[in-house]
VOKOL-989887 format. One line per field, with one value per residue (C-alpha): x, y, z; residue number from 1; residue in one letter. Coordinates in pm, 1 decimal. Example, Ala and Ser with C-alpha at 12.3 -4.5 7.8 and 13.67 -1.06 7.14 Angstrom:
BEGIN
u 1230.0|1367.0;
v -450.0|-106.0;
w 780.0|714.0;
logu 1|2;
zator a|s;
END
This chain:
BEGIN
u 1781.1|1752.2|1910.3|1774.4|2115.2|2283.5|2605.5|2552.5|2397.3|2707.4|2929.2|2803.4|2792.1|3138.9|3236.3|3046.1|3219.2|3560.4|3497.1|3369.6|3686.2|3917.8|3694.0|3714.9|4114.3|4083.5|3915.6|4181.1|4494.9|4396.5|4101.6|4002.5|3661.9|3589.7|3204.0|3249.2|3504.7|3266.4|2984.5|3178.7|3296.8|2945.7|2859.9|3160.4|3019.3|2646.4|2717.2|2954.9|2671.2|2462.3|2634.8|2704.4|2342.0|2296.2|2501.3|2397.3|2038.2|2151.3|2317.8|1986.8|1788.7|2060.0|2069.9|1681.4|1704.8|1977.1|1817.5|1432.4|1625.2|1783.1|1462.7|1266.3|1077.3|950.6|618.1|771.2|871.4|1192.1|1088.6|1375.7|1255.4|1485.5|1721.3|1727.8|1688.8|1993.1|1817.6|1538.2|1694.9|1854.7|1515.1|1357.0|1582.1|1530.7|1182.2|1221.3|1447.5|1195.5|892.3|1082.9|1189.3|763.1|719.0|930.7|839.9|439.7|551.2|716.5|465.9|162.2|434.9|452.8|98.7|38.5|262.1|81.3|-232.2|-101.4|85.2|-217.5|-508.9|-286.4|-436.6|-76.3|67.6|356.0|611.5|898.9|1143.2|1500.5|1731.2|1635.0|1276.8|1198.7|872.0|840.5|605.8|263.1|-46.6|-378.6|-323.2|-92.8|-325.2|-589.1|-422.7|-219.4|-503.8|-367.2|-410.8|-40.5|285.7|600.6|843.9|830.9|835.5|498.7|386.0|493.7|150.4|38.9|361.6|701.1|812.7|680.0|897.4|1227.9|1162.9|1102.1|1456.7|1654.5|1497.2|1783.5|1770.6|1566.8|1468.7|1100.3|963.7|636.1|518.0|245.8|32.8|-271.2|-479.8|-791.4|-1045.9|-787.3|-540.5|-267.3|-39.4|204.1|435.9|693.2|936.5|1171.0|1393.9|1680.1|1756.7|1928.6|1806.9|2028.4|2280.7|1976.3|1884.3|1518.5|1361.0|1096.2|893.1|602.0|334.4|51.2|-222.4|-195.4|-396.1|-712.9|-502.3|-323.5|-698.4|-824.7|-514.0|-502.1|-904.4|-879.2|-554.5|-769.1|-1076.7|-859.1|-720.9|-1064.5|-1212.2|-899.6|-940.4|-1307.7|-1304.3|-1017.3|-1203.4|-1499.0|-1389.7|-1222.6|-1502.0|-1807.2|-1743.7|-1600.5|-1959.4|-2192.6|-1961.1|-2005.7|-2336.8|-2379.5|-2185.7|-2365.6|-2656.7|-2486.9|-2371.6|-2735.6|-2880.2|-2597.2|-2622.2|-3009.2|-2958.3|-2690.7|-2892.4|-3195.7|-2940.7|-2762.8|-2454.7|-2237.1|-2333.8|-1901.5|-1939.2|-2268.6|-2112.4|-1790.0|-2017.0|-2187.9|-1846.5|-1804.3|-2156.8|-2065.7|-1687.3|-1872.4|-2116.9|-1864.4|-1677.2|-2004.9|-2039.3|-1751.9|-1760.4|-2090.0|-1979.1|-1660.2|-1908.4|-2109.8|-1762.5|-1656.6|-2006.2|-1947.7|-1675.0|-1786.1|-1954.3|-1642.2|-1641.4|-2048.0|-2130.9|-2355.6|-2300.9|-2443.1|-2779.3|-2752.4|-3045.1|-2985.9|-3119.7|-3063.1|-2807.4|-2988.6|-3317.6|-3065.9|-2875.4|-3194.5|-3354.7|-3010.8|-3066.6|-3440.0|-3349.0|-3046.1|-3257.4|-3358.1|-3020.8|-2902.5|-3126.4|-3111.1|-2693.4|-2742.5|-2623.1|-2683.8|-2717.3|-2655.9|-2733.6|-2548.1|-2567.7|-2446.9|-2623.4|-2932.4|-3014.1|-2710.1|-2776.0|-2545.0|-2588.8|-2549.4|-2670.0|-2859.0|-2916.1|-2527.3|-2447.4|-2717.4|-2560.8|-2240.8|-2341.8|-2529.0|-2250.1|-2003.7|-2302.3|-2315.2|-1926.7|-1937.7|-2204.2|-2029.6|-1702.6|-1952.2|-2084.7|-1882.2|-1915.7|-2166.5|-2139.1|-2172.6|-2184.8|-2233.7|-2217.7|-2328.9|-2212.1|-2246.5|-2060.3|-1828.9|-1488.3|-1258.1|-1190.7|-1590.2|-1632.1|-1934.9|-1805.3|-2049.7|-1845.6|-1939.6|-1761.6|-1792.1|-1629.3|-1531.3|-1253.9|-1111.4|-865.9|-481.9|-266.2|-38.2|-391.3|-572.5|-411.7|-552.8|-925.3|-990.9|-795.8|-1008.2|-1051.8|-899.9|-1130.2|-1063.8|-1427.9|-1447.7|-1715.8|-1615.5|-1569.4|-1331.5|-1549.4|-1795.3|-1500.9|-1320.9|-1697.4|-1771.9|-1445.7|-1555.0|-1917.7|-1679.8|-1450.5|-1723.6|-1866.0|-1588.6|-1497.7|-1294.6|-1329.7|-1072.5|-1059.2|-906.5|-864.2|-745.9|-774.4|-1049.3|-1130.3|-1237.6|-1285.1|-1396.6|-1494.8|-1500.5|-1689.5|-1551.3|-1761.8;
v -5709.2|-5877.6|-6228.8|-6429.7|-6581.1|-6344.1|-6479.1|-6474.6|-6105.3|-5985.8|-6190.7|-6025.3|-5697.5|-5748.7|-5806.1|-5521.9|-5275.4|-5424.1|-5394.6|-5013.8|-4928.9|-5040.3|-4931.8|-4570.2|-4592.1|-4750.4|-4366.2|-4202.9|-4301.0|-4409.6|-4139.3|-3759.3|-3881.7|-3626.0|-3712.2|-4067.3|-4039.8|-3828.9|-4100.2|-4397.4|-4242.9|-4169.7|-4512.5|-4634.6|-4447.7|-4537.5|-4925.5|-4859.3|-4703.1|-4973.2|-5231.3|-5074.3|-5061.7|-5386.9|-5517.8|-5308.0|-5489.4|-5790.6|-5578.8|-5350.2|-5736.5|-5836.6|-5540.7|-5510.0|-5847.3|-5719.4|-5442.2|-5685.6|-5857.9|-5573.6|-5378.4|-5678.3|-5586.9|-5958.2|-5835.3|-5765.6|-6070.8|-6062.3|-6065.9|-6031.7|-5920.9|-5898.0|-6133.8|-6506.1|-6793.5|-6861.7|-6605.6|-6789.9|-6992.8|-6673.7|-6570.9|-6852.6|-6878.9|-6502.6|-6551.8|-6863.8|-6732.5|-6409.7|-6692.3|-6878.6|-6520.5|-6450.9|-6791.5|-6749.0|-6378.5|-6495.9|-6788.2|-6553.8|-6276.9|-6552.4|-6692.1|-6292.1|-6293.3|-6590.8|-6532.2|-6185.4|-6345.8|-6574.8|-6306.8|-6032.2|-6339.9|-6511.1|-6382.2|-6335.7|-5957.7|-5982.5|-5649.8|-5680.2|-5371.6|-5230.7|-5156.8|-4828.5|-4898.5|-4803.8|-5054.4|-5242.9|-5465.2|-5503.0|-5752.2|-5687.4|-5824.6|-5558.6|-5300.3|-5449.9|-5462.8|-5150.0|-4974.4|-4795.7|-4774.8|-4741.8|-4771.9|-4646.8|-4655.9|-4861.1|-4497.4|-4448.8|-4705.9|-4481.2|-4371.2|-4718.2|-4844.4|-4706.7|-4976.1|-5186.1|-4987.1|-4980.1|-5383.7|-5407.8|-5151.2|-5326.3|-5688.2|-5996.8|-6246.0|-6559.9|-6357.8|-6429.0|-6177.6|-6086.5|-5698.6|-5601.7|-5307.1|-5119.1|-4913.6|-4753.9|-4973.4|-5310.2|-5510.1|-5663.2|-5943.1|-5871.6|-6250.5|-6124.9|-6357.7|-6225.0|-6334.8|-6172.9|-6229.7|-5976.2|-5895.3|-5710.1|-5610.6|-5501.6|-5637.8|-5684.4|-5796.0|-6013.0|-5961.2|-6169.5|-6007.5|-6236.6|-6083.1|-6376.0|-6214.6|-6416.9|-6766.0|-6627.3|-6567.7|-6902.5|-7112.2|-6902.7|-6972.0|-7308.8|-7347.7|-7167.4|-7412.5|-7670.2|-7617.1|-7509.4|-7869.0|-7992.6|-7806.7|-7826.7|-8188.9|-8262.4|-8029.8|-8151.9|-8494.2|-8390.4|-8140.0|-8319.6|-8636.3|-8364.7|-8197.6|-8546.2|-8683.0|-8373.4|-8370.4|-8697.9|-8662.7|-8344.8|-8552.7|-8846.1|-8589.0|-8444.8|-8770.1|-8834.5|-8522.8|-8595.3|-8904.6|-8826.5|-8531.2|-8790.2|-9018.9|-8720.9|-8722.1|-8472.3|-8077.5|-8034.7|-8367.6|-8225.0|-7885.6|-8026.8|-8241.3|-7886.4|-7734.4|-8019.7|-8018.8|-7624.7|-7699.3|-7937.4|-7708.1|-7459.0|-7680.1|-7824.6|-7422.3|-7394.7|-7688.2|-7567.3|-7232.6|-7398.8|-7592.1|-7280.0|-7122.9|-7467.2|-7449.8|-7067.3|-7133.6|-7439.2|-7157.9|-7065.8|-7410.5|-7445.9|-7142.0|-7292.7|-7281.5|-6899.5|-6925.0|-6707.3|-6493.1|-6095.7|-5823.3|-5478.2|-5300.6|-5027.8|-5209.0|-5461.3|-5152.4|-4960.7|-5275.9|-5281.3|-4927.5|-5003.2|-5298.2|-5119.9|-4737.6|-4765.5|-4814.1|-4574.6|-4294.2|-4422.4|-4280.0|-3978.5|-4151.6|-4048.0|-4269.7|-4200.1|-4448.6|-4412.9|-4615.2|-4551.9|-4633.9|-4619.7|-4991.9|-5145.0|-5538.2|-5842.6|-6166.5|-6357.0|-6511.3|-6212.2|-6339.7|-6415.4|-6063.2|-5912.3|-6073.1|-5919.9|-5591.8|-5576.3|-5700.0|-5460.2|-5138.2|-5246.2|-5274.8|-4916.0|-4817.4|-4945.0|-4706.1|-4418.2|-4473.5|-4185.3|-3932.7|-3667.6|-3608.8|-4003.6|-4072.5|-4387.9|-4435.5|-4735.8|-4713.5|-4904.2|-4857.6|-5012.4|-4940.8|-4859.8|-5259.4|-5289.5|-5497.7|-5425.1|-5281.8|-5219.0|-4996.3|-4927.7|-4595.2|-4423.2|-4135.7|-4331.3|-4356.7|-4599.5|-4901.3|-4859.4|-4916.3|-5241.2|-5355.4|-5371.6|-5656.5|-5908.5|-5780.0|-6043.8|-6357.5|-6576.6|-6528.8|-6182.3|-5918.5|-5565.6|-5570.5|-5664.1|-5905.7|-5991.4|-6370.0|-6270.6|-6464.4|-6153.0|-6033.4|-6406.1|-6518.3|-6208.3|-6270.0|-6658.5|-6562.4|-6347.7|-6553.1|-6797.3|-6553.7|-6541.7|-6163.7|-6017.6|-5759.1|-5545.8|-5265.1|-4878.3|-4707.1|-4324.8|-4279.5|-4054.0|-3973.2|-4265.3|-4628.6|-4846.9|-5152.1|-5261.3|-5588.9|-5624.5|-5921.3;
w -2538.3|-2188.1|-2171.8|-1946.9|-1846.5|-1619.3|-1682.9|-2092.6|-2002.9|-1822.4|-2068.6|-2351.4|-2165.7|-2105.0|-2464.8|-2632.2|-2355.1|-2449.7|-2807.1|-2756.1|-2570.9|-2871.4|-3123.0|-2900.4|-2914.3|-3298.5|-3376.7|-3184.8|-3310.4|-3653.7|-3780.0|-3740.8|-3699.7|-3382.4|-3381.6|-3404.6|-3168.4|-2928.8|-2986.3|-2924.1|-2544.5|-2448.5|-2591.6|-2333.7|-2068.1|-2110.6|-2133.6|-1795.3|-1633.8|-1739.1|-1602.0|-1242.5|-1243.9|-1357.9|-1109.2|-822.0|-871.0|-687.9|-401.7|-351.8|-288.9|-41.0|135.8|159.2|279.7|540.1|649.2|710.9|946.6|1095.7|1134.2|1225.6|879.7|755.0|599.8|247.8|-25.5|-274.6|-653.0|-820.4|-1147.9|-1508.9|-1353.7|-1504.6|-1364.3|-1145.0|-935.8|-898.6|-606.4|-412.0|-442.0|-305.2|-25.5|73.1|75.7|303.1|529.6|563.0|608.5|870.9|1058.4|1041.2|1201.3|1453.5|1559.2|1542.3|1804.3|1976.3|2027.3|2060.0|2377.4|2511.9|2525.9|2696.1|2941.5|2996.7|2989.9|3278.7|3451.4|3475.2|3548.1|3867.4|4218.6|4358.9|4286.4|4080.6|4035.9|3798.3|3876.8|3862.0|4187.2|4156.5|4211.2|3826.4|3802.1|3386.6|3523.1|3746.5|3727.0|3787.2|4126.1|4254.6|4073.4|4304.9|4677.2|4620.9|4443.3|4162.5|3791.5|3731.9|3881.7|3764.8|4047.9|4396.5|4578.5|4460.6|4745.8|5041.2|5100.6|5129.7|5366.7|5421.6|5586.3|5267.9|5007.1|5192.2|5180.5|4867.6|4783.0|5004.3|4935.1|4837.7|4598.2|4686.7|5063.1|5221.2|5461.5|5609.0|5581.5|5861.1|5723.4|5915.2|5741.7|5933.9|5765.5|5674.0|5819.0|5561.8|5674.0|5337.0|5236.6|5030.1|4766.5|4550.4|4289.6|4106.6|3735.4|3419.9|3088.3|2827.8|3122.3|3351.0|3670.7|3747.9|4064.8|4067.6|4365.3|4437.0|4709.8|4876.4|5116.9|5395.0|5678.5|5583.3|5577.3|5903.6|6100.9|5963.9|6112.0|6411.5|6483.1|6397.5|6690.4|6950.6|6868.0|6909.9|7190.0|7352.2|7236.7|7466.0|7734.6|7746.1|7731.8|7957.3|8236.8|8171.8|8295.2|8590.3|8715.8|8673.4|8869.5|9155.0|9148.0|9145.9|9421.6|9622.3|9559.5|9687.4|10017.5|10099.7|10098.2|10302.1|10539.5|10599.2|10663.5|10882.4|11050.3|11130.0|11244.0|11483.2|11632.0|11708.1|11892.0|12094.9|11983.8|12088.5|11977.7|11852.5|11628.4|11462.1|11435.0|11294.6|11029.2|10940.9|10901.5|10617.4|10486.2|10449.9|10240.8|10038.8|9914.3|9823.7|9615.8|9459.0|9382.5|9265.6|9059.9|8906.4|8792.1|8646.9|8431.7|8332.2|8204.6|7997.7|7851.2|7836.6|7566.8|7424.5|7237.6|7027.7|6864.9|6784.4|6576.5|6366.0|5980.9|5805.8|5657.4|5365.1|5265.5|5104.8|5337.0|5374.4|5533.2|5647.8|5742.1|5957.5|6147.9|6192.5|6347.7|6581.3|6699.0|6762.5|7015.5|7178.2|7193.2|7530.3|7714.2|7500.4|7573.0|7935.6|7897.2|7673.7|7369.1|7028.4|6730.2|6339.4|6086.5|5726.1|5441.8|5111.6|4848.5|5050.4|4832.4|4977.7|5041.7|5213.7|5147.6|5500.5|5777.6|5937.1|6267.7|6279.5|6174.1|6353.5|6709.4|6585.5|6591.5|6865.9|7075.9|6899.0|6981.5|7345.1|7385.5|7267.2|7495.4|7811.1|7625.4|7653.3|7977.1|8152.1|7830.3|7798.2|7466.8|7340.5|6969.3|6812.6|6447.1|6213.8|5901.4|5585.1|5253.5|4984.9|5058.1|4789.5|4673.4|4604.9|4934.4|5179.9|5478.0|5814.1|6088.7|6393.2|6554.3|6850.8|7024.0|7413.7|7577.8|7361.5|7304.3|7408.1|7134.8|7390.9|7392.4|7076.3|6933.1|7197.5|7230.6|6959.8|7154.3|7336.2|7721.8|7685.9|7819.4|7979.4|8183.8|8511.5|8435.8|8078.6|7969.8|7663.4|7425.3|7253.9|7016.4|6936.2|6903.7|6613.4|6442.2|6421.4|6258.8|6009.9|5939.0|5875.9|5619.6|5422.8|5534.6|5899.2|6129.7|6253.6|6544.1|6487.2|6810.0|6890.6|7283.7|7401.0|7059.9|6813.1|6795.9|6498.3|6472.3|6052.0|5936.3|5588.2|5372.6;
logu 1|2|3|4|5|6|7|8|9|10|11|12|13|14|15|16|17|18|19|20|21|22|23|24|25|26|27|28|29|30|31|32|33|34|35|36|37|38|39|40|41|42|43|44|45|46|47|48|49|50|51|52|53|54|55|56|57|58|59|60|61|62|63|64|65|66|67|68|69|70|71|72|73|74|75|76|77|78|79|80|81|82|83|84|85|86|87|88|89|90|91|92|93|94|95|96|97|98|99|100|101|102|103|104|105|106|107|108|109|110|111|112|113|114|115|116|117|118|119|120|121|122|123|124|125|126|127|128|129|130|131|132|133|134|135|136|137|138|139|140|141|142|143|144|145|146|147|148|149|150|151|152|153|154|155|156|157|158|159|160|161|162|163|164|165|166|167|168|169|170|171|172|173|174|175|176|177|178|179|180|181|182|183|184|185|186|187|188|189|190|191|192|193|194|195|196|197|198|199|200|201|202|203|204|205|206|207|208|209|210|211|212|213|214|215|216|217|218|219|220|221|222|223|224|225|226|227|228|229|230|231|232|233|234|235|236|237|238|239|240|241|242|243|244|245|246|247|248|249|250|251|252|253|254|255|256|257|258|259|260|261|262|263|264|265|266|267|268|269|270|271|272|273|274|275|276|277|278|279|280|281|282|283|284|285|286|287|288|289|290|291|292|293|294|295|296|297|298|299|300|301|302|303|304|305|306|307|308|309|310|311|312|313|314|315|316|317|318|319|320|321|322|323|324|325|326|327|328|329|330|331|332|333|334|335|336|337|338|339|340|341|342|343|344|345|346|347|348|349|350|351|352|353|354|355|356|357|358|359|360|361|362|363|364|365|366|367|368|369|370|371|372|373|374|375|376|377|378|379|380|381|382|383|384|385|386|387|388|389|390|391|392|393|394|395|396|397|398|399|400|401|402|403|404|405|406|407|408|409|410|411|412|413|414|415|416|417|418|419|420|421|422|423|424|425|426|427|428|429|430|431|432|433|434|435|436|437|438|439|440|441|442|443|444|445|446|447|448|449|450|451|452|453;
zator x|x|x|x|x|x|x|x|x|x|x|x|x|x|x|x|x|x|x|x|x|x|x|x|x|x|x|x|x|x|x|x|x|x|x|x|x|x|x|x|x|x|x|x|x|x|x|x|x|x|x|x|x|x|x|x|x|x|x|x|x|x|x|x|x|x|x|x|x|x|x|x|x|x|x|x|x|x|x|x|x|x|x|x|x|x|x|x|x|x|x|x|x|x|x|x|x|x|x|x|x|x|x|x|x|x|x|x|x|x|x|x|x|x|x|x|x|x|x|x|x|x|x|x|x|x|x|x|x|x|x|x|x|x|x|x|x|x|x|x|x|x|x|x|x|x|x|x|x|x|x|x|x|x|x|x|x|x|x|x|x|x|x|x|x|x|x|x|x|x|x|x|x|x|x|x|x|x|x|x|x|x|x|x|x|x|x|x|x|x|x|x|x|x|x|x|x|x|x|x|x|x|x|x|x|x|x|x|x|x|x|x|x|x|x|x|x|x|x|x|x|x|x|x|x|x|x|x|x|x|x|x|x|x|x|x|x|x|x|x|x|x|x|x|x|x|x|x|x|x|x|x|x|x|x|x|x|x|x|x|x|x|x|x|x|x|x|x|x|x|x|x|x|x|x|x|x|x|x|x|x|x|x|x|x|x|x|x|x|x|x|x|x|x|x|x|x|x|x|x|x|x|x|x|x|x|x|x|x|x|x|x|x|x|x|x|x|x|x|x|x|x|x|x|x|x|x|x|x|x|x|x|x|x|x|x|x|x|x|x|x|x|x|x|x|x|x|x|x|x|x|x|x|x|x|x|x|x|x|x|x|x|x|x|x|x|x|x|x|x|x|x|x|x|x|x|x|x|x|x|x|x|x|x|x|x|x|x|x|x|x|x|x|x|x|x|x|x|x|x|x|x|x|x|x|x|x|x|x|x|x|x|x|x|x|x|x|x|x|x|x|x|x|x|x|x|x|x|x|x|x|x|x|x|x|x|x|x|x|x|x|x|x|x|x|x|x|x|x|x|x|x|x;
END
């Protein structure tokens, strides 16, 4: 019979077992009843057995329970079945304790995704990894700049920048640096943050990784317009009233000069009054072409806002080699046109990009002027981060290295007749367009110019 009082059950267990046992020595000392006797152990022994196990019902529940939390287990219940009711409320409790555990591990994991969420959506790269370089953690971000699918240790990057992954090894706790990478087709201006924290005895570096070189040519454009507005303005006001009032005593001086000669004045007064007519018209010269060169680079601060329209790549640099054919021919240059795919389109201003190129293609026909084999090469493609790219290669005599970091700086030129504004001015329209351009230049051998949109 099963009681459903545990502690009648066990009572009464208890009592029958005790009464066994002396009714077992009863037989022993006091009969010759050897079956009996024989019946009455095993009887002993079966209600022992029974008991243990009885017992041993409650332990197997708390050590199931035990072992849930150990194993992180919560998606089993306690029913604690042939046990009475004083059970019921270790029961209940298990189960509550189990429901609280599955509360708290759904809250957590709902947190861990969030935070993922967060983590692989934000723009900046993000790498979580050990001092060894072992990587546990990369966003899409990083996946996107570095361009990989993976990355399990910080040494991987060495293709991408040496000088990048001995930063990032050697990088302290709450340091900011700035990384400088050139690749053939991109230019990365690399801000680096990191901070330093431990988990379970393990310390992790949290490096943060922002591609600034667009911010960086956008404050740098904006500095030179200002400072051409200034300049512009300030010489502006001190030139022009030099050239009308130079003007005007040229033209005081003639009359003069006329008017002397029909009186007879002297022949060394009138010469001496030509001598001045003369320095006046030089510095009214002067003052002119000073004014052509202001207006020159009043240019850099008027490009007109881009006119968007979609046109195709290949229909736009076969147009440029049409206009520019001629003058090449004229120096024994040839021209290649590649596009891939063949349907490639850009959304811009095509006028805009159009002047680009056809300053960039005439720049590399003055590089060619002296070569006999002269190659000039517009390309246009999506480089490996999906962006349209349009180069523009040839095969002159190329940019020196202590050099090519200017060419795009107004006023800087390396021609003889050069203003210094063709390059800044290209950059500008760029910029404008939301992409850059950047040079790549191996003496006597190669130069590109990439327009990345």
């Amino acid at each position: 019979m099963v009681y459903k009082n545990f502690r009648v059950n066990f009572i009464i267990r208890t009592l029958l077992l005790t009464g066994s046992i002396f009714a077992f020595f009863y037989l022993y000392f006091n009969t010759t009843l050897t079956i009996t006797l024989l019946l009455a152990g095993l009887l002993i022994l079966f209600q022992i057995i029974a008991m243990i196990h009885y017992v041993d019902r409650t332990n197997r529940v708390l050590n199931n329970f035990l072992e849930s939390i150990r194993y992180s287990d919560f998606t089993r219940t306690f029913q604690v079945e042939g046990l009475d009711s004083s059970f019921d409320k270790l029961k209940h409790s298990f189960n509550e304790v189990i429901k609280d555990f599955q509360e708290v591990r759904a809250e957590k994991e709902e947190n861990y995704y969030y935070l993922q969420t967060v983590i692989q959506h934000i723009g900046i790269s993000l790498i979580a990894y050990q001092k060894d370089g072992r990587v546990e953690l990369i966003n899409n971000a990083t996946k996107k700049l570095f361009q990989v699918h993976s990355l399990n240790n910080i040494q991987a990057l060495k293709d991408f920048s040496p000088e990048l992954v001995q930063k990032l090894l050697t990088i302290k706790h709450g340091e900011n640096t700035l990384i400088r990478v050139q690749e053939k087709d991109d230019l990365f201006q690399l801000a680096i943050y990191a901070t330093e924290f431990k988990i379970h005895n393990r310390t992790i570096l949290l490096t943060s990784i922002k591609n600034i070189q667009n911010e960086l040519e956008e404050k740098e454009m904006e500095s030179w317009q200002k400072l051409i507005r200034v300049l512009t303005h300030e010489i502006m006001n001190s030139i022009t009233p030099i050239s009308s009032l130079s003007s005007t005593i040229t033209f005081i001086l003639k009359d003069l000069s006329q008017t002397l000669k029909e009186k007879g004045i002297d022949e060394d007064d009138i010469e001496t009054i030509g001598e001045i007519e003369s320095a006046l018209q030089t510095i009214h010269k002067r003052t002119d072409g000073l004014l052509h060169f202001v207006n020159t680079y009043r240019n850099l601060t008027k490009v007109p806002k881009p006119n968007y329209s979609i046109f195709s790549v290949r229909n736009l640099l076969s147009n440029i080699k049409g206009l520019m054919e001629e003058e090449m021919k004229a120096k024994s240059i040839r021209c290649h046109i590649m596009v891939e795919p063949e349907s490639l389109e850009l959304s811009a201003d095509e006028r805009l990009i159009e002047q680009v190129i056809i300053n960039l293609v005439k720049n590399a026909t003055h590089a060619l002027e002296n070569k006999t084999d002269g190659i000039i090469q517009l390309k246009g493609f999506l480089n490996r981060r999906g962006r349209i790219t349009i180069q523009i290669i040839d095969n002159g005599q190329g940019i020196l290295p202590n050099v090519l970091d200017k060419i795009f700086i107004p006023f800087f030129t390396t021609k003889p007749q050069g203003s210094g504004i063709g390059l800044s001015l290209s950059k500008q329209i760029l910029r404008l367009h939301g992409g850059n351009i950047n040079a790549y230049s191996e003496p006597d051998k190669e130069t590109k110019f990439t327009l990345t949109f």
